[in-house]
N, C-alpha and C positions, 0 to 999 in steps of 0.2 A: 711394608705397606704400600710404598712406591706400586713396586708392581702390580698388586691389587689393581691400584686406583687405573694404572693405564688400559691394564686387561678388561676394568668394568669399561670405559670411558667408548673404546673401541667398539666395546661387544653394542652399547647402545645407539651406539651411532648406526652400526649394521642393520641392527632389529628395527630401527625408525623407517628405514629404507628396503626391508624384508620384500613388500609389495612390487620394488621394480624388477626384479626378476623370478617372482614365485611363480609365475606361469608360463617360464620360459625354457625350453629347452637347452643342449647342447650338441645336436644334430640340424642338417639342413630340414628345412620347413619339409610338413608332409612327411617325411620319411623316415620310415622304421628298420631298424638291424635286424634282419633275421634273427630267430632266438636261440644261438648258438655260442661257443665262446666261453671266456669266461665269468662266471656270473657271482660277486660274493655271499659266500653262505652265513660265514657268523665271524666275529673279531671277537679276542679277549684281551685287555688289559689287567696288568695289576699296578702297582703304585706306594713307592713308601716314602716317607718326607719325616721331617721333625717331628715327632708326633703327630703323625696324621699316615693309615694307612687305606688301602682300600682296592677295590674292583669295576670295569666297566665291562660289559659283555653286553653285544647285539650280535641280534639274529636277523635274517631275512627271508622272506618267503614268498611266492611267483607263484602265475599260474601258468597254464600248459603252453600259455605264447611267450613265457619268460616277460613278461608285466608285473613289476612288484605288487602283493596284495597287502602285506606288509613287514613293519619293522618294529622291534622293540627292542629298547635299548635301557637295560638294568643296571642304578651306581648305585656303587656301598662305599661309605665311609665310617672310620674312625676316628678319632683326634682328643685330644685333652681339654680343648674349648666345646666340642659339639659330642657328647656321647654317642650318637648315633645319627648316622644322614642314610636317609635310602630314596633314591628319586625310578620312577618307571617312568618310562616314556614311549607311547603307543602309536603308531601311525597308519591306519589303515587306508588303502585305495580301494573305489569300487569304479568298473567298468562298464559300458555296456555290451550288445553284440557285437557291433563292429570293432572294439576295442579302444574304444575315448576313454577318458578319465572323466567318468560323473561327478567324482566327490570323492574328496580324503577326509580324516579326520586325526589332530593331532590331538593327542591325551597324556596330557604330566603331570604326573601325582606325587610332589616331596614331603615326605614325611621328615623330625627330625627333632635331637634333644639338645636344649640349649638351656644351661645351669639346671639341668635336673627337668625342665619344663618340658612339656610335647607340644608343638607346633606341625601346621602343615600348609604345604599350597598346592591348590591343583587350578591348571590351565586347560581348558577345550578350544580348541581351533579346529571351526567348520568351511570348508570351503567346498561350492556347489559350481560347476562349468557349464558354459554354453558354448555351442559351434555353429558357424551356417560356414555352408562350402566346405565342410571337411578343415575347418579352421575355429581356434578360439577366440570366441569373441567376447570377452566377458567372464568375471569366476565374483562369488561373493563370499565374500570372508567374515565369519562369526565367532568372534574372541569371549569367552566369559572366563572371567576370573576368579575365582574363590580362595581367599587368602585369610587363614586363621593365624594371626598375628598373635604374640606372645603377649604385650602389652594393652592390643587396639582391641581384640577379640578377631571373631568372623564380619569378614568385609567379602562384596563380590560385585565386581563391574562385569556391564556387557560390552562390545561394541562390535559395530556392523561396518565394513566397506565391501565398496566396488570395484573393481579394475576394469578396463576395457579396452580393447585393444582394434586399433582401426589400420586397413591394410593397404598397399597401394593398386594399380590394375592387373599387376604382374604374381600379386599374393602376397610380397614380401613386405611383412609389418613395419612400419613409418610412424606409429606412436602408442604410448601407454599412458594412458590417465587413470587414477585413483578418483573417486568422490570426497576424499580431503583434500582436493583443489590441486594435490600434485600430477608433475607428468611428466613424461622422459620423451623424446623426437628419437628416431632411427634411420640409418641410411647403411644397408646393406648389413646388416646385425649389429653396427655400430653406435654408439649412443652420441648424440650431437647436438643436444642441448637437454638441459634436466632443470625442472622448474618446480622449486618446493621452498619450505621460508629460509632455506639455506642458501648458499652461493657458493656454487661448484664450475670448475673451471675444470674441461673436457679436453686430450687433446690424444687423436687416436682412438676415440672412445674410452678413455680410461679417466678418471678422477686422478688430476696432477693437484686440486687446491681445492679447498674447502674451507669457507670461514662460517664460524657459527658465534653471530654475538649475545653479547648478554650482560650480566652482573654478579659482583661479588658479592657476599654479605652486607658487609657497608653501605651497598647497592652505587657502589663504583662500576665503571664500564669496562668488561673482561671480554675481550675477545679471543677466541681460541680459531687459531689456523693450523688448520692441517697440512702438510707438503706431503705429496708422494713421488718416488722414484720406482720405475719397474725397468727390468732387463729384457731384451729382443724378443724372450714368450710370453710378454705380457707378465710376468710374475714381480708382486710386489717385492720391491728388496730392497727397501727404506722407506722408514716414515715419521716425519718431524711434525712435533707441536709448538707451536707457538702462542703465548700469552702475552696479550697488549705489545707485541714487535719482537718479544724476546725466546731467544730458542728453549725452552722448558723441560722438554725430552724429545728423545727418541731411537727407534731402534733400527739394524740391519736384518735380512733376511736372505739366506744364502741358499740355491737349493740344486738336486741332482736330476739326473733325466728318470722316469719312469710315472707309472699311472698309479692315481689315488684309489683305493676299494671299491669308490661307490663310482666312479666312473667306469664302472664293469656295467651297471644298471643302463637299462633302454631308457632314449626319453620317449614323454607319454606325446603319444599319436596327436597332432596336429596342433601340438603347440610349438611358436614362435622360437626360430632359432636366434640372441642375441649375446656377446662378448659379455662376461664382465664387468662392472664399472671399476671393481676394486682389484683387479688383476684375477688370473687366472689359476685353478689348484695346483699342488704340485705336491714335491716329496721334500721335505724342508731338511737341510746336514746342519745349520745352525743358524741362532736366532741371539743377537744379544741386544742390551738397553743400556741407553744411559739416562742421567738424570742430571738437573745443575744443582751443586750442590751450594753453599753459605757463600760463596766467595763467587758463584756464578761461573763457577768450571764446570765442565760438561765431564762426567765420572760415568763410570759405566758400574753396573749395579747388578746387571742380571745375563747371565749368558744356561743358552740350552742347546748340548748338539743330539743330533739324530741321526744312528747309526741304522739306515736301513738295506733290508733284504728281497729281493726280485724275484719273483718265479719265472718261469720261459717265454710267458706271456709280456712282461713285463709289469705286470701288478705289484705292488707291494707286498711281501709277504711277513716279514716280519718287524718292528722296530724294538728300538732300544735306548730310551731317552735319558737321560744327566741333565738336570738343572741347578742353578747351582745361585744361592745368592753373594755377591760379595762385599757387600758393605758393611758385614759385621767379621771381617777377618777370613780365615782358612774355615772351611764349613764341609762334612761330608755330603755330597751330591744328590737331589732328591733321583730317586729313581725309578721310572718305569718302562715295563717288558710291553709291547702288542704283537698280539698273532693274528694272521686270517687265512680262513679257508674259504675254499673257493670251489663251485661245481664247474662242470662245462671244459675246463681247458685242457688245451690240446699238450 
């Protein structure tokens, strides 16, 4: 369960901060790739664990200027706790003449059986852009949530934000603010101060510290600090938590040269080029965890490597993952295969 709770922990932490760079590119300001090269067309995964097996498969689809129009990405599972999980996941882009990004739209629909029950949640994420000067200035972000809970019944939030983004005389954007009060500063795609009810400590433009305070149950004072370490590309390759001073977990991240799938994809037309906060993609050969265990030794509990494949391009073409828990003794290795194919390359 360890690892569970750190994979949620992280994953929320990201999702909170999704807004500072949703409308950001990974190309210089203004400029677009020719639409050549190569471009991915679809990945598949499979996956088998302790009782629990399954599939992921996305697809991608472009129009005649190599502009993503979209993406869907299909998961199945098995397992002895859940009879059946199936989640979709839709994302469509629309353009205009010139070729801006008007509007996307994300759509995930999980279906699923838990003790014989049927539940489901579905997510809409609408985001609507604006430009002056051939630049973004603005997108509005429209969340509804409809969650049929097992116990609660049907529940459904909305919510609405803004982003915007203001630039300096030269073009090159100098800050982002949300309408929930947050906002990140820029100096040459770099991120140089970030103001949200956290406290984030920048250096290089990268997130080195994060404290988020709070309370136990008890409603004692828990504070959680994050440390991070990244190597000379920017890529994360340690990350410590800390509870009230004391080290609690954390893991390494080790990884090889070559390019992630979706960095095959153009960025959209005149959005903002910035780094980062939390390091940069990459092609991960191993990942492990530890944990403190009863006596407050630091144990390691979780390791996963990844054996991957290149094509000429350098794209990733295939992986081969082994995870592996070790805290309950010798255990056979969860496993999973990913393939991609790719149009366009030379």
């Amino acid at each position: 369960m360890k690892t569970i709770q750190v994979i949620i922990r992280l994953t929320l932490i990201g999702v909170g901060l999704n807004w500072l760079s949703a409308g950001c590119g990974t190309k210089k300001d203004n400029e677009v790739t020719v639409a050549n090269g190569c471009r991915i067309q679809h990945s598949a995964s499979t996956f088998h664990s302790q009782g629990n097996d399954g599939t992921i498969q996305l697809d991608y689809a472009y129009d005649a200027q190599g502009n993503l129009t979209n993406k869907t990405k299909i998961s199945q599972s098995n397992s002895s706790t859940v009879a059946s999980d199936k989640t979709t996941t839709t994302d469509t882009y629309t353009y205009d003449a010139a070729g801006f990004l008007t509007r996307s739209v994300t759509d995930l629909h999980q279906q699923y059986m838990f003790a014989g029950k049927p539940s489901e949640y579905h997510y809409v994420s609408t985001k609507t852009y604006s430009y002056a000067n051939e630049r973004l200035t603005n997108y509005i972000q429209t969340d509804v949530i409809y969650d049929s809970h097992i116990t609660s019944g049907p529940q459904q939030q909305t919510n609405v934000t803004t982003t915007s983004y203001t630039y300096d005389g030269s073009g090159q954007l100098i800050k982002q603010t949300s309408s929930n009060g947050e906002s990140i500063t820029y100096q040459n795609g770099k991120a140089l101060v970030l103001t949200s009810g956290y406290v984030f400590e920048l250096q290089d433009g990268l997130v080195v510290k994060a404290t988020f305070p709070g309370t136990d149950g008890s409603g004692a004072a828990r504070t959680l600090v994050q440390v991070n370490e990244y190597d000379t590309n920017r890529r994360l390759i340690k990350h410590q938590e800390y509870i009230n001073d004391s080290l609690s977990t954390y893991y390494t991240q080790e990884w090889q040269t070559g390019q992630p799938a979706e960095s095959s994809l153009l960025a959209f037309k005149g959005h903002p080029t910035v780094l980062s906060l939390f390091g940069e993609p990459g092609l991960l050969t191993r990942y492990r965890a530890y944990s403190a265990n009863n006596q407050h030794q630091m144990v390691q509990y979780s390791e996963q490597t990844f054996e991957n494949q290149l094509n000429a391009g350098g794209y990733i073409l295939s992986t081969k993952q082994a995870s592996q828990t070790l805290t309950n003794g010798a255990q056979q290795p969860d496993l999973t295969t990913i393939s991609y194919t790719y149009t366009g390359c030379q």
